[in-house]
C-alpha positions, 0 to 999 in steps of 0.5 A, spaced: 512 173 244 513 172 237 516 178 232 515 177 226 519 182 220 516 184 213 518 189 208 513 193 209 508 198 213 502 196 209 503 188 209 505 188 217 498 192 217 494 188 214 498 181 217 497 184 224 490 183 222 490 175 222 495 174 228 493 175 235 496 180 241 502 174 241 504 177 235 508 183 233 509 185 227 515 190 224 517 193 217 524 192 215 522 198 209 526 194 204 533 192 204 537 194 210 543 192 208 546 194 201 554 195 198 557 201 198 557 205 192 564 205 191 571 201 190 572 194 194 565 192 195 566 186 192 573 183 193 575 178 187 582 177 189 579 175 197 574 170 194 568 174 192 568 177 200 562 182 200 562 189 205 555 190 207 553 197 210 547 198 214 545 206 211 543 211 216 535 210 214 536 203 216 539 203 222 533 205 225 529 199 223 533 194 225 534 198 232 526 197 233 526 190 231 533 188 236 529 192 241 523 188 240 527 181 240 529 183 248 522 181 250 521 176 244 522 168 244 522 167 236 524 171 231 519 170 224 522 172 217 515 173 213 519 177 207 516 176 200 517 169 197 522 169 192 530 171 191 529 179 193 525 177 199 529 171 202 536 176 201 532 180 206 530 175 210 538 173 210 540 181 211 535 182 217 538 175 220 545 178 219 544 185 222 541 181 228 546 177 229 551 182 229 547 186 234 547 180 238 540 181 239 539 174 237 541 169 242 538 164 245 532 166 240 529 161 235 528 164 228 524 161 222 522 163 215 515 162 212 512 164 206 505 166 204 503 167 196 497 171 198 496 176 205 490 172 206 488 169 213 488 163 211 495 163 207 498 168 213 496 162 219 498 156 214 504 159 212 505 160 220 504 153 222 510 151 216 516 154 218 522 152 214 529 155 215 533 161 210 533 158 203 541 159 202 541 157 195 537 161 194 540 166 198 547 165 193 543 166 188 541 173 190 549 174 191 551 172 185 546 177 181 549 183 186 556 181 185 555 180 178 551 187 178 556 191 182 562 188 179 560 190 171 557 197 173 564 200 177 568 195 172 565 198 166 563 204 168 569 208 170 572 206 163 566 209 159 567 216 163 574 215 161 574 212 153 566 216 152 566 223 156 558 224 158 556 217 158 553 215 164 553 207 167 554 200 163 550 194 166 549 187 166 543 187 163 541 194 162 546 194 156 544 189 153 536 191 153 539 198 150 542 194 144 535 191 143 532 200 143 537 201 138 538 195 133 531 196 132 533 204 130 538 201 126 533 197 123 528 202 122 534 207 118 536 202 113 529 200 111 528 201 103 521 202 102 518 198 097 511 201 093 506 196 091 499 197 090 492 194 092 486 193 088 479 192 093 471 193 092 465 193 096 461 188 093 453 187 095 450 181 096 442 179 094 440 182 099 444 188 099 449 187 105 455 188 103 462 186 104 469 188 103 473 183 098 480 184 096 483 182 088 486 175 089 488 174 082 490 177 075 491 175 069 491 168 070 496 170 076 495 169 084 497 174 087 501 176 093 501 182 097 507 185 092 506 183 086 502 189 083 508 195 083 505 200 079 499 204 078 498 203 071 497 196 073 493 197 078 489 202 074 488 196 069 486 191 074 481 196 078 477 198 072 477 190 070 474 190 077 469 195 076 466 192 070 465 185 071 460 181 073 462 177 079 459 169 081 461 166 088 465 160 086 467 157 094 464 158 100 470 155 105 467 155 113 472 152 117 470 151 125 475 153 130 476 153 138 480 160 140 482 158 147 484 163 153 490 166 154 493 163 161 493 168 168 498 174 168 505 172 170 509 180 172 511 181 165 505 179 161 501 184 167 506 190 165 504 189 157 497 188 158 497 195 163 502 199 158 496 196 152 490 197 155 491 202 161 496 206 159 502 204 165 509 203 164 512 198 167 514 201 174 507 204 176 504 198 174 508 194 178 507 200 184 500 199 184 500 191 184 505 191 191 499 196 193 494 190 191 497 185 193 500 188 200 492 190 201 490 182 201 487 183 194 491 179 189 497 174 190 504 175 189 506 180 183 513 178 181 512 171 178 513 168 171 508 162 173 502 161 170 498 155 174 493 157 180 492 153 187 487 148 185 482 151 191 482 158 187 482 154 180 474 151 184 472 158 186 474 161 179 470 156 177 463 157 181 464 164 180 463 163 172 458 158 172 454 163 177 455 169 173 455 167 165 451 161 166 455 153 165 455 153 158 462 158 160 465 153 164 468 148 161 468 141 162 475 140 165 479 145 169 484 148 165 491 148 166 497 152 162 504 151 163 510 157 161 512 157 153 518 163 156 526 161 155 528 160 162 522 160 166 522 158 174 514 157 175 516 158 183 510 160 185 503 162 182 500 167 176 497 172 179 489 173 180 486 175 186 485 172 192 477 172 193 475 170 185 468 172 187 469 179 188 470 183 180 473 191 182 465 194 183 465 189 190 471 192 192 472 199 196 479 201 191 479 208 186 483 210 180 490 205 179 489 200 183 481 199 181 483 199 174 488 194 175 485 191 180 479 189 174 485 188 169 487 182 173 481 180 175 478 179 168 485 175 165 484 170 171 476 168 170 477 169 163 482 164 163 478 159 166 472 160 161 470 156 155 474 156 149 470 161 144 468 157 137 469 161 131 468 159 124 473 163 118 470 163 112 473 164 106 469 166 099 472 167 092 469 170 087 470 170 079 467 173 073 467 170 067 473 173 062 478 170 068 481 176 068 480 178 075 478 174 081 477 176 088 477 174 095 472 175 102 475 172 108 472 173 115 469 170 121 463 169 125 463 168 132 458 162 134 459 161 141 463 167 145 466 163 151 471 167 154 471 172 149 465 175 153 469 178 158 476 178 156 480 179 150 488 180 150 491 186 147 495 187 140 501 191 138 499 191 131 493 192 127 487 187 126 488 183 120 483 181 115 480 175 118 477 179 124 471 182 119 465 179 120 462 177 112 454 176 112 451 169 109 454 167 102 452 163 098 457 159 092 454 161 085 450 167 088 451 173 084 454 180 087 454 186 085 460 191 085 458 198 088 465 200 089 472 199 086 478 202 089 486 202 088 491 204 093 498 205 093 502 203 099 509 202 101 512 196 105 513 199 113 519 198 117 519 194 123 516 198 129 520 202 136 518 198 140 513 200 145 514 198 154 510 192 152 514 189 145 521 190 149 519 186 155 516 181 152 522 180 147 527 181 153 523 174 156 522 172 149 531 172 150 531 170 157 534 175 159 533 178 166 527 177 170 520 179 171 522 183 177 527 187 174 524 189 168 521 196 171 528 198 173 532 197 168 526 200 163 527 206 168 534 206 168 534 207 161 530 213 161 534 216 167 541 216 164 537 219 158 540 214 153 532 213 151 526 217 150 519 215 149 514 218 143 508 215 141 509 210 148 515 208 143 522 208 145 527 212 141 534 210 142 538 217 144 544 220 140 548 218 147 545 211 148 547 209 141 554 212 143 554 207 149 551 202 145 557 202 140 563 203 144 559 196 148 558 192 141 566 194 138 569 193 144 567 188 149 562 185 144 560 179 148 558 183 154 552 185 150 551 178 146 543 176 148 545 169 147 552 170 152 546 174 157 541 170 157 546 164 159 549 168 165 541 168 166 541 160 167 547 159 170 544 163 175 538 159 175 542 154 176 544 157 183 538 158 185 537 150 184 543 148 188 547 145 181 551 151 181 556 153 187 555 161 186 562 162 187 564 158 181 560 162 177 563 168 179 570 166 177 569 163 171 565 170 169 571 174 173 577 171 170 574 173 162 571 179 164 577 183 168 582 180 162 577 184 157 578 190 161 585 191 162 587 189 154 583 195 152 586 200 157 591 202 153 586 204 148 586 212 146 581 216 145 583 218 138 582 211 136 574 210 140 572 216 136 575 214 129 571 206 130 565 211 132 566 215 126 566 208 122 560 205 125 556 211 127 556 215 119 550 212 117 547 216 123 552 222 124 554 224 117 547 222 113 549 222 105 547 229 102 542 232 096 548 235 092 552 227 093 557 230 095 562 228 101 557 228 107 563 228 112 566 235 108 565 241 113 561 246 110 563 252 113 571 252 111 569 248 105 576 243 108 575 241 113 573 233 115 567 233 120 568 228 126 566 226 133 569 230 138 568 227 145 568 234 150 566 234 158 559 234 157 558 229 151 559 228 144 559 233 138 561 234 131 567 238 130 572 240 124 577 237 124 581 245 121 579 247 129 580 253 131 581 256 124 573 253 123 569 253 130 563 249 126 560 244 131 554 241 132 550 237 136 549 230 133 542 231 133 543 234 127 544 228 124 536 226 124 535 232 119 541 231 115 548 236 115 545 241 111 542 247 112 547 248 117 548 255 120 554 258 118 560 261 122 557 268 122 550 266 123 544 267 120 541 275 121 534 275 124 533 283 124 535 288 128 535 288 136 534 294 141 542 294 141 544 292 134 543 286 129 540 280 133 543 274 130 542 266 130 549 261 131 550 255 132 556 252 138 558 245 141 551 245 145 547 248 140 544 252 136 543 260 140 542 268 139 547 273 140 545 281 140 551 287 142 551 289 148 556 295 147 562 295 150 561 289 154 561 281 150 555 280 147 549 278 150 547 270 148 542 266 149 541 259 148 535 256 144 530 252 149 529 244 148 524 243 143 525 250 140 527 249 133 532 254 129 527 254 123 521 256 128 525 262 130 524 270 128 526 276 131 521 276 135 522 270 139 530 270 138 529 278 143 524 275 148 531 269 150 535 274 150 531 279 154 531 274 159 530 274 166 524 277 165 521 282 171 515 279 173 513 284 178 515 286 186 513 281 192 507 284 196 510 282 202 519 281 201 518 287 196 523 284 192 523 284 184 520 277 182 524 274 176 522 269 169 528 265 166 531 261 163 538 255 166 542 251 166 536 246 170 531 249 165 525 254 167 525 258 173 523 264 178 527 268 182 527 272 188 533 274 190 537 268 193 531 264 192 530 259 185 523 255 183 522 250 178 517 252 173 514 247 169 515 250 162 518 254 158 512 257 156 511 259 164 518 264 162 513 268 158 506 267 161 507 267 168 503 273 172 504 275 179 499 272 182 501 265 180 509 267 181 508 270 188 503 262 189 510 258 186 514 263 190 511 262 198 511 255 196 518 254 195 519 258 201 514 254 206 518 248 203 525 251 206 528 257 201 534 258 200 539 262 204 534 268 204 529 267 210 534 266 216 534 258 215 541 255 217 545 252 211 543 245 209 545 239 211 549 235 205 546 232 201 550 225 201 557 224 204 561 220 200 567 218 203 574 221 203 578 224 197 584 220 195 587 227 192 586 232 197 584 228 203 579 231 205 571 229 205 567 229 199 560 231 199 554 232 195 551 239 197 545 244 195 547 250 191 545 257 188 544 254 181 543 247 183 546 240 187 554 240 186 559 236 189 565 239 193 573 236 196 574 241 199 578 245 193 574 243 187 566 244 186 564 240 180 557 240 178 551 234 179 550 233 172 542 234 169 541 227 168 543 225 175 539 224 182 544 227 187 542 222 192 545 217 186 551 220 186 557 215 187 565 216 190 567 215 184 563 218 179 564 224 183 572 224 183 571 222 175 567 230 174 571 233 180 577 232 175 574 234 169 572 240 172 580 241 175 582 239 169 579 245 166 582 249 171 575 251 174 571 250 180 576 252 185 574 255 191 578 262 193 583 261 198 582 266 203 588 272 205 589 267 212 591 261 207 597 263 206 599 263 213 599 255 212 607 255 211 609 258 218 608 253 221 613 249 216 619 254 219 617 253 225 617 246 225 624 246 222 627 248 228 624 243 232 629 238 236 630 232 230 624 228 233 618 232 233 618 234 226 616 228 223 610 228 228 608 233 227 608 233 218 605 226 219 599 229 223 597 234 217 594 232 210 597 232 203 596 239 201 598 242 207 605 238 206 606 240 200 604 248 201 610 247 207 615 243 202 614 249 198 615 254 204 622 251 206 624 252 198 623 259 198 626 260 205 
């Protein structure tokens, strides 16, 4: 019996087809192993010593597969072939092993680029051993990984209150988001002008020309500045009599762009099908562990010779052999850094297009994408004449210019052309037949004004083929990095373009001005190399990691004296073009305009950064950073803005450090305020829309069946509904105010049949995630479901999961850093109960024991119940 291991369900599925009853085939669901999330996973005092964990999902799968090799003679590691995978393969190995599952077993590994039957039984028939470089190639990424984030994070929590992680390359990939914003910020528009006319030939077909020259003087594209100028030189267009004076056709061959590799795949599927990195890649592991395509994490661009034939035939068969080329053609890698370790990716039966096959939605769309790119890439060049045509008139005043194509021969443009990120220039018209010294009229004459644009946001698309561009990180890693960026709100989209958030550019700016190094893209793409040279075997893994250790964590200690004053005055300095844009009246855009005296300057508070008067608390003036986008002015005043007259007295309009938000009286008690919900902006807001905030929780109506009031409001955690204890998600703010029973009572039974909260009868939850033990109160640290959202909880303090932040992701340290922030504050803490204070008793009594026990017995008891008998015995 042979047990073969692979990562998934589905690839073991369909292996299982290819292999006979001889065979059994079991998933390893990913990573078995990984490092825990906190400190001492990595050693670098006892030589890079790693301490792997197998977590509670796992254990199970490795079970199995244990169980398995009872009656098994050979165990088969049939993981994906490349770093990732052989790192699982090696992770199953040491699982085995440790279990003692494996002895007197023989076990191989085989690799197959393609889960077809004939790679499956070729891959089978070649087994080889673990490859171990490549092996330390993924250690030294995990090492160099975890030791960056758990080094450099915690001094961002400490030095920058509501930053959320720093990474080896994810920092460098927001650097490139928010230089291009710095970029675009600094822009100077430039005004110029362009002359054009509509011109028709003999025949009357017309055609689009630009001016080319004007008095005497060849143009380019800024040279006419004005209006007057341009005015002067359209009307000198309009009248003249215009001959063609050249006809210049130039042949040429456009050949097709090679096969996809995984970052070409995710900038053409963000251009032409919509998809961000991730759900391009999820739908190609679907493909490829369905037996569709080959493998999708590649930076190779050649093709097996035997797909290179069917490709080949297929064309010939479909387009006819004027579309084959006479020579198969080969390409080979322009990209810094490229490994070319395995095949680009095409599909693994070429004569078979997405309508042969039975898939739907996605995977077909992509399924078409990637098998149109590979059979293009095996096509004939596309012959292309551009064609450029001057045209004069007789006083020498103007002269134009038509530039143009025809397409002779379509070739492989038949079925495919690669997607651009700018606009289509000039030379991709299509003029009609010209001859020099025909005459052409002038049916139209036109002059624009323009001004010069700033550099593009990049786009999923523009971002990955820059980070490649630098050879910084890898095609596999691209997805999640992008991702990360997003979860940890550094980043948002607009028009599929990233826009560096306000706490992004905070990290970015730390990063830059205090390890510089660390973010340089030449210092991160020759890390890349260097692990490149791992994998190769020229670099022991080791070496690599104390070179980079020995630098780093020098970096790190000289900036632990660092105050906090300083960071935010380098903040100030770096980020006042942003925070303190200049002002219409010229005056100093740092001046508060409530007190009139104050300098406003970044604060750093529990929650992220605002802007602050420095004449605090005399002036409460704050405001987020995000008011920088629209200038300081207007900003709300300390008394508000008055928006008119509320059931219970003047409803105003305030600003605080988290924003804008709307107060009303409420009699004797404080009064009623409400915050502005995201996307509402102060200007948009009126009396009506300030006292449906601050009416909130609506009334929705009674539960037919619990009779229990249904509630609409608005939470820290967004929309919701309420019925009694129990909470759902709305998906909108509108939903707030729109929402009728019928919906309310669907959303609410819902929530209830997926496992309410506390209301109907079920027993508490278990936690979320356990983390391991505090240090200061000795007690275990968990992740736990609460009424208003997930919090953590030691034992004494509770703090808050912050919104951006998955429970689940929650790590020990970054719990202990906002389980002290909370104690500092002085809040979170559970209520002790009237039996606590019997804790000291035992303390007395213990007192009076003979000599030896007491020792004992304080030994036995945690840290705070050693303090509470110390102070005990004081009082007595």
């Amino acid at each position: 019996m042979n047990v073969v291991v692979v990562e998934s369900p589905a690839k073991a599925k369909t292996i299982n087809k290819y292999l006979g009853s001889d065979y059994k085939v079991l998933a390893s669901y990913g990573h078995i192993r990984d490092l825990p999330p906190k400190d001492g996973s990595v050693k670098p005092d006892d030589d890079f010593a790693m301490a792997w964990e197998v977590d509670s999902k796992s254990s199970k799968h490795v079970k199995a597969i244990a169980d398995a090799m009872k009656d098994a003679d050979h165990l088969i590691l049939a993981t994906d072939p490349d770093r990732e995978g052989e790192a699982i393969s090696w992770h199953v190995l040491e699982a085995l092993n440790q279990k003692k599952a494996l002895k007197g077993k023989t076990v191989k590994r085989v690799t197959f680029n393609a889960i077809t039957k004939p790679a499956v039984q070729a891959a089978m028939a070649a087994p080889r051993d673990i490859d171990m470089e490549l092996v330390d190639a993924y250690l030294a990424r995990r090492a160099l990984d975890y030791l960056v984030g758990f080094t450099l994070s915690p001094v961002l929590w400490r030095k920058l209150p509501g930053a959320r992680s720093a990474g080896r390359v994810q920092s460098v990939a927001l650097r490139l988001i928010v230089d291009r914003e710095v970029e675009i910020e600094r822009f100077k528009p430039q005004e110029y002008w362009s002359v054009e006319a509509l011109l028709a030939n003999q025949k009357g077909e017309t055609f689009p020309a630009r001016l080319s020259a004007y008095d005497g003087k060849k143009l380019k594209r800024l040279d006419i500045e004005n209006e007057a100028m341009a005015t002067a030189a359209r009307d000198a267009v309009r009248t003249g009599k215009f001959t063609i004076s050249a006809v210049e056709a130039k042949p040429t061959r456009r050949n097709p762009p090679p096969p996809f590799t995984t970052s070409t795949l995710q900038q053409e599927a963000a251009r032409k099908l919509g998809f961000n990195a991730s759900r391009t890649m999820q739908v190609a592991q679907r493909l490829y562990e369905a037996g569709h395509i080959t493998y999708m994490r590649t930076d190779g661009v050649s093709m097996d010779e035997g797909a290179i034939r069917d490709l080949r035939a297929s064309i010939g068969k479909e387009f006819g052999k004027d579309y084959v080329p006479a020579e198969p053609r080969k390409y080979a890698s322009k990209i810094k850094n490229a490994q070319e370790a395995h095949e680009a990716i095409r599909p693994t039966e070429p004569s078979r297009a997405a309508r042969d096959l039975t898939l739907e939605g996605d995977q077909s769309r992509l399924y078409e994408l990637i098998w149109k790119r590979a059979v293009a890439s095996q096509m004939e060049a596309a012959s292309i004449e551009r064609t450029t045509v001057d045209l004069i008139e007789p006083t020498g005043t103007v002269e134009l210019r038509a530039t143009g194509q025809v397409i002779l021969f379509d070739g492989f443009l038949k079925l495919y052309q690669e997607g651009r990120d700018d606009e289509e220039d000039e030379e991709s018209r299509r003029l009609p037949q010209l001859k020099q010294g025909e005459a052409v009229a002038v049916r139209e004459a036109k002059a624009d004004q323009h001004f010069t644009e700033p550099p593009p946001r990049f786009s999923e698309a523009s971002l990955v083929k820059k980070l490649e561009e630098l050879g910084i990180g890898r095609p596999s890693t691209y997805a999640a990095i992008l991702e990360k960026l997003r979860e940890r709100n550094y980043v948002k989209t607009e028009k599929n373009r990233f826009i560096p958030d306000d706490r992004g550019r905070l990290v970015t700016a730390f990063m830059e001005n205090f390890f510089s190094k660390y973010v340089e893209y030449d210092f991160t793409a020759d890390l890349e190399e260097k692990l490149d040279q791992v994998s190769a075997g020229e670099l022991p893994w080791k070496k690599l990691m104390r070179e980079f250790w020995t630098e780093f964590h020098g970096a790190v200690d000289d900036i632990g004296d660092l105050r906090i004053g300083d960071v935010i005055e380098k903040l100030n300095e770096v980020l006042g073009p942003h925070i303190f844009p200049p002002r219409e009246d010229g005056s100093d855009p740092r001046t508060c305009q409530v007190c009139g005296n104050g300098v406003l300057s970044l604060r750093l508070g529990k929650f992220g950064a605002f802007v602050g008067c420095s004449n605090y608390p005399e002036c409460k003036f704050t405001r987020p950073l995000a008011g920088a986008e629209n200038g300081d002015a207007p900003a709300i005043p300390a008394e508000g803005i008055d928006l008119g007259a509320g059931p219970s007295g003047p409803v105003t309009l305030k600003t605080g450090r988290f924003g804008p938000y709307v107060e009303m009286p409420n009699g004797e008690d404080k009064p009623k305020r409400a915050s502005l919900p995201r996307g509402w902006a102060p200007d948009d807001l009126n009396l009506e829309k300030a006292l449906k905030l601050l009416m909130l929780p609506r009334e929705v109506g009674m539960h037919p069946s619990e009779n229990e009031m249904i509630l609409a409001g608005i939470g820290r955690y967004g929309p919701y509904l309420q019925m009694g204890k129990m909470y759902a998600t709305l998906p909108s703010v509108e939903d707030v105010f729109e929402i009728q029973m019928n919906r309310a009572v669907a959303v609410i039974d819902e929530k209830k049949a997926g496992g309410g909260k506390g209301r109907f009868g079920r027993a508490a939850p278990a936690p979320i995630k356990e983390l391991g033990e505090s240090p200061v109160t000795a007690k275990p640290v968990r992740v736990l479901n609460g009424r208003y959202g997930p919090y953590i909880n030691d034992g004494e303090t509770n703090a808050n999961v912050p919104k951006d932040k998955k429970p689940e992701d929650v790590t020990l340290d970054e719990a202990l850093a906002l389980l002290a922030a909370r104690a500092e504050m002085g809040g979170g803490k559970k209520k002790k109960r009237p039996a606590a204070k019997k804790v000291a008793a035992p303390a007395k009594k213990e007192a009076a024991k003979p000599k030896g026990a007491a020792p004992k017995k304080a030994a036995a008891k945690k840290a705070p119940a050693k303090k509470a008998a110390k102070k005990a015995a004081k009082k007595a």
